[in-house]
N, CA and C of each residue as an Amber inpcrd file, in Angstrom:
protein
   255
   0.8490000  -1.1760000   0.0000000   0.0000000   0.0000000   0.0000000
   0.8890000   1.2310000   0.0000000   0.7310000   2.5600000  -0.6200000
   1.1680000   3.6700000  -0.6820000   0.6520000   4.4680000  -0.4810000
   0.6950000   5.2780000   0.2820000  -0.3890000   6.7460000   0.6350000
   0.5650000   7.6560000   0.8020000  -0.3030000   9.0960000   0.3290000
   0.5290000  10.4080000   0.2480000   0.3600000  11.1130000   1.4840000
   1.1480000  11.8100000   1.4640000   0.9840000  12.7460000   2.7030000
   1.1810000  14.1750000   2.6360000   0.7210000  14.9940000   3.3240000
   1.2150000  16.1710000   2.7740000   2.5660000  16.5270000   3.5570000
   2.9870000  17.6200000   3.5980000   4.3330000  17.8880000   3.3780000
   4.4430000  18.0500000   4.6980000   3.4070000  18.9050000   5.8510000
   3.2370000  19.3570000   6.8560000   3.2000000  17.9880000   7.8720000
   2.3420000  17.1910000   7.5130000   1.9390000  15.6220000   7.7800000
   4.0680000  14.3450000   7.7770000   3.9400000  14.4930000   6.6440000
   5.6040000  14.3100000   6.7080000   6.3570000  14.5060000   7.3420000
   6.4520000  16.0520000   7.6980000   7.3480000  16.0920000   8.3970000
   7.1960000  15.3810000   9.9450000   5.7080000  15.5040000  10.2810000
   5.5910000  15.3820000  11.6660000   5.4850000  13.8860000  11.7040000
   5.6860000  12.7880000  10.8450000   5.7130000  11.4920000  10.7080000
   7.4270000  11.2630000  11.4420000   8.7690000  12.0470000  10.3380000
   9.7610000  12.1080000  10.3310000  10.1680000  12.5150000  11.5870000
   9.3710000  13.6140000  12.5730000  10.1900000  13.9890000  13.7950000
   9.6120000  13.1010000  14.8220000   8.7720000  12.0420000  14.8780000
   8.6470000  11.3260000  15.6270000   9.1480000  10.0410000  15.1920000
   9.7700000   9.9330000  14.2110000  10.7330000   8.4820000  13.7480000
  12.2490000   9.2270000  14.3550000  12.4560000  10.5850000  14.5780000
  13.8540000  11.0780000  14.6650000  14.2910000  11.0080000  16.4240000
  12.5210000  11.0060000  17.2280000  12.7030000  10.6440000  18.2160000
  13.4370000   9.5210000  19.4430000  13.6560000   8.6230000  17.9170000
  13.6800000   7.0770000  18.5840000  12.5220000   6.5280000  19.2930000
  11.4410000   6.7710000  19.5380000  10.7240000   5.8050000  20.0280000
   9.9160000   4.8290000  18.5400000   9.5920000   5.3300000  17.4350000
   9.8460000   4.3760000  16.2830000  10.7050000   4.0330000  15.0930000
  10.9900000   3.0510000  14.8680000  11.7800000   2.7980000  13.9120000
  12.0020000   3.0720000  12.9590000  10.5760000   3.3980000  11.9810000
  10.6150000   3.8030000  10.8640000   8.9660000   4.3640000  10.6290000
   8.8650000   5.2050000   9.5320000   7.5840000   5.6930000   9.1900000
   6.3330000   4.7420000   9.3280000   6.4460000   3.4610000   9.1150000
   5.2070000   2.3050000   9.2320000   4.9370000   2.3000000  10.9060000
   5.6400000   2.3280000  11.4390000   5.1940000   2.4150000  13.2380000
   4.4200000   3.4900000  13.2700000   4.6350000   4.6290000  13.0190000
   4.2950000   5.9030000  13.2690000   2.7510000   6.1150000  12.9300000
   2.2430000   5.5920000  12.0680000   0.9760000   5.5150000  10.8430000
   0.2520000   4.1710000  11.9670000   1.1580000   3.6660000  12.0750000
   0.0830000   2.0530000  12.6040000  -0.2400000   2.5930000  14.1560000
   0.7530000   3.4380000  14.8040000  -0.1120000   3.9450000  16.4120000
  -0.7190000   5.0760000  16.0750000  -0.7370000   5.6010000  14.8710000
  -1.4540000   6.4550000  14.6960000  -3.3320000   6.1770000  14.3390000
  -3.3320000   4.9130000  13.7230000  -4.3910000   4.4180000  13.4370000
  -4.7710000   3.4850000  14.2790000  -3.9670000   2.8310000  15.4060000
  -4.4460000   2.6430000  16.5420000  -5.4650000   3.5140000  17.6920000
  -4.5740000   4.4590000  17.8380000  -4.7390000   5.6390000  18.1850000
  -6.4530000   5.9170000  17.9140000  -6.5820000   6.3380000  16.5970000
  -7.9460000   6.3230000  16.1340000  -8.9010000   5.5020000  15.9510000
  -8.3380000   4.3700000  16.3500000  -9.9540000   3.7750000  16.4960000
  -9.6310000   3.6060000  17.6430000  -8.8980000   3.8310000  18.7790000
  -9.6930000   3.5030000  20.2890000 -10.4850000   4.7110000  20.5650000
 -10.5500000   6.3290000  20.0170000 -10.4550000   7.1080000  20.2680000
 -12.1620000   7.1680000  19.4990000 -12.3520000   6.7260000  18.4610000
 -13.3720000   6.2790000  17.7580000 -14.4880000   5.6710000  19.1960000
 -14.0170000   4.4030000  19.4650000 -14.7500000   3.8430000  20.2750000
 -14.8830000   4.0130000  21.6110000 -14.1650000   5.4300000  22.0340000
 -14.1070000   6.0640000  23.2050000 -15.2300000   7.3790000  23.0380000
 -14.9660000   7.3850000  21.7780000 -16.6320000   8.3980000  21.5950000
 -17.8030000   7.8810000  21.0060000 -17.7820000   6.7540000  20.6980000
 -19.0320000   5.8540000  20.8510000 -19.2710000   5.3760000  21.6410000
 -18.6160000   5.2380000  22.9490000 -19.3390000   5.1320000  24.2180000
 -19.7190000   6.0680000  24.9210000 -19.3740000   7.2730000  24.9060000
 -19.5710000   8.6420000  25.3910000 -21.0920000   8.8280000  24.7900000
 -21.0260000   8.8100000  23.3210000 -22.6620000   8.9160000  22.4790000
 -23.5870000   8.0830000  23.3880000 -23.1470000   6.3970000  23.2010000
 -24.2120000   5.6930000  23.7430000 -24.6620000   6.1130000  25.2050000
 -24.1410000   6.1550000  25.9350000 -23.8660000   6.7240000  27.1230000
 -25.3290000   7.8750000  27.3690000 -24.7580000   8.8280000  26.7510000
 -25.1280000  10.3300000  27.0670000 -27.0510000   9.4260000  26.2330000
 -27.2860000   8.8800000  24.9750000 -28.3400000   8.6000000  24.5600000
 -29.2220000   7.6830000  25.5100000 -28.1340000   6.7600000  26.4800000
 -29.2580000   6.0160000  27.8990000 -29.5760000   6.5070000  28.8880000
 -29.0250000   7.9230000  28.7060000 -28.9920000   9.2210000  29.9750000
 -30.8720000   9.6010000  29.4130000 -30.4590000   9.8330000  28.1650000
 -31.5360000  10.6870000  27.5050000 -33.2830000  10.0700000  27.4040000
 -32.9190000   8.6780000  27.4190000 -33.6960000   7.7980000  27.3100000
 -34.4710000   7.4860000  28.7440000 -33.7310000   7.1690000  29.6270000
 -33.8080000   6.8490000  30.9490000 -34.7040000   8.3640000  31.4830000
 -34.2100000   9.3890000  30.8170000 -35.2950000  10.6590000  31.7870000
 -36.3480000  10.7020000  30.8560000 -36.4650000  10.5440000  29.4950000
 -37.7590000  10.2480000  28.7460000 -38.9600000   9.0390000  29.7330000
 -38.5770000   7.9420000  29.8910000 -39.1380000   6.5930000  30.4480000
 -39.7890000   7.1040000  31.8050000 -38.6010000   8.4050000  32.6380000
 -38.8540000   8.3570000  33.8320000 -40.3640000   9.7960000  34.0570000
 -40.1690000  10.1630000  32.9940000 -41.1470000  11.1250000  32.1650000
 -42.5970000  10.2950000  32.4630000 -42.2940000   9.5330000  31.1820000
 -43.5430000   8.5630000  30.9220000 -44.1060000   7.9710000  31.9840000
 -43.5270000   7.8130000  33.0550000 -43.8480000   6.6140000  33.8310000
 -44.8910000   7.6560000  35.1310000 -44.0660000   9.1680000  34.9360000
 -44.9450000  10.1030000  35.7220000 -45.8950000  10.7270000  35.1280000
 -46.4720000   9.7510000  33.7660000 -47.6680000  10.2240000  33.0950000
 -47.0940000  12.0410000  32.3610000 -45.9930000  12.4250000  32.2300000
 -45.7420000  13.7610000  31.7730000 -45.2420000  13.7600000  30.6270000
 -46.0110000  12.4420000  29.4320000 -45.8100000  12.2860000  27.7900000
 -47.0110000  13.5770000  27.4210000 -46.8080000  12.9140000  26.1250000
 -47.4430000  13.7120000  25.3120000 -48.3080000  13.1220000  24.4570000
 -49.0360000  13.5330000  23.7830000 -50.2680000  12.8980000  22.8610000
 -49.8110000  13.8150000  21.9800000 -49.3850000  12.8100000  20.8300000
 -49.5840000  12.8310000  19.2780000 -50.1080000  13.2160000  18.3870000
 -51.2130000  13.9420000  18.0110000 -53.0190000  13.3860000  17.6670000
 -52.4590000  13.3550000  15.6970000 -51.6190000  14.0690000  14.8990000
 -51.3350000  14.2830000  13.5770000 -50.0250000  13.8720000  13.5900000
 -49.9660000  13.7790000  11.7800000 -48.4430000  13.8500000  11.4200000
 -48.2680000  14.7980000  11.5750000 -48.8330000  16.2440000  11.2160000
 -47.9130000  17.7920000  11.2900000 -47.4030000  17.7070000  12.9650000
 -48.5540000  17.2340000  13.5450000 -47.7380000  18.0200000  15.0450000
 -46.3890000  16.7190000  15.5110000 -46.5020000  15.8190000  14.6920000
 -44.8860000  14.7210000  14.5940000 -43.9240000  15.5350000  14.3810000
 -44.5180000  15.6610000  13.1040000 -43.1880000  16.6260000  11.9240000
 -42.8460000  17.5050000  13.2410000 -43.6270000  18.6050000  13.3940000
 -42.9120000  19.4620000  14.3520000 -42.6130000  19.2810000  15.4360000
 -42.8010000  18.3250000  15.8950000 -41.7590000  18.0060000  17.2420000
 -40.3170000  17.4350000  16.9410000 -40.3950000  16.8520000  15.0980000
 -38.7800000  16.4070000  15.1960000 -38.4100000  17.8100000  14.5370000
 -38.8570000  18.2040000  14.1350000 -38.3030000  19.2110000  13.7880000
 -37.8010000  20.4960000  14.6110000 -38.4110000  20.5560000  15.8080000
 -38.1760000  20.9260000  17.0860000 -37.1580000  20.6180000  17.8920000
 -36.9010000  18.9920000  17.5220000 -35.8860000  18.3180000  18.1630000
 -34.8730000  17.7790000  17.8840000 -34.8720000  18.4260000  15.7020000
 -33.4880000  18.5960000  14.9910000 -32.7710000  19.7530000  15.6940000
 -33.4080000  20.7180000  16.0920000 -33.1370000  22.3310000  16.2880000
 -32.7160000  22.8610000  17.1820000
């Protein structure tokens, strides 16, 4: 595989191979893409997280009868649309 880099990107590949802690440019790229997917799945648990937060006070809503009635699609539409916003 070959991938480009830009020049700015390069260099900062090169001063952490000049460091000695990697050997050569392929280390550098592979903890780098390590790097990103734990970092990936450190904010997909943060999402899921914060969405069972969100969920859990909806339920705890419902359960104190303080939902809402539906009665149309327009007044749907505008509640997601309310709750894109």
């Amino acid at each position: 595989m070959h991938i480009s880099l830009t020049p700015e990107l390069e260099s900062r590949v090169k001063a952490k191979v000049e460091t000695g802690l990697y050997n050569n440019a392929s280390e550098v790229i592979r903890e780098a893409l390590r790097f990103m997917e734990t970092h990936e799945d450190w904010i997909h648990e943060i999402k899921l997280t914060r969405l069972r937060e969100q969920l859990k006070v909806g339920a705890d809503q419902l359960d104190r009868a303080e939902g809402i009635t539906i009665e149309s699609k327009a007044a749907l539409d505008t509640l997601f649309d309310d709750i894109k916003s």
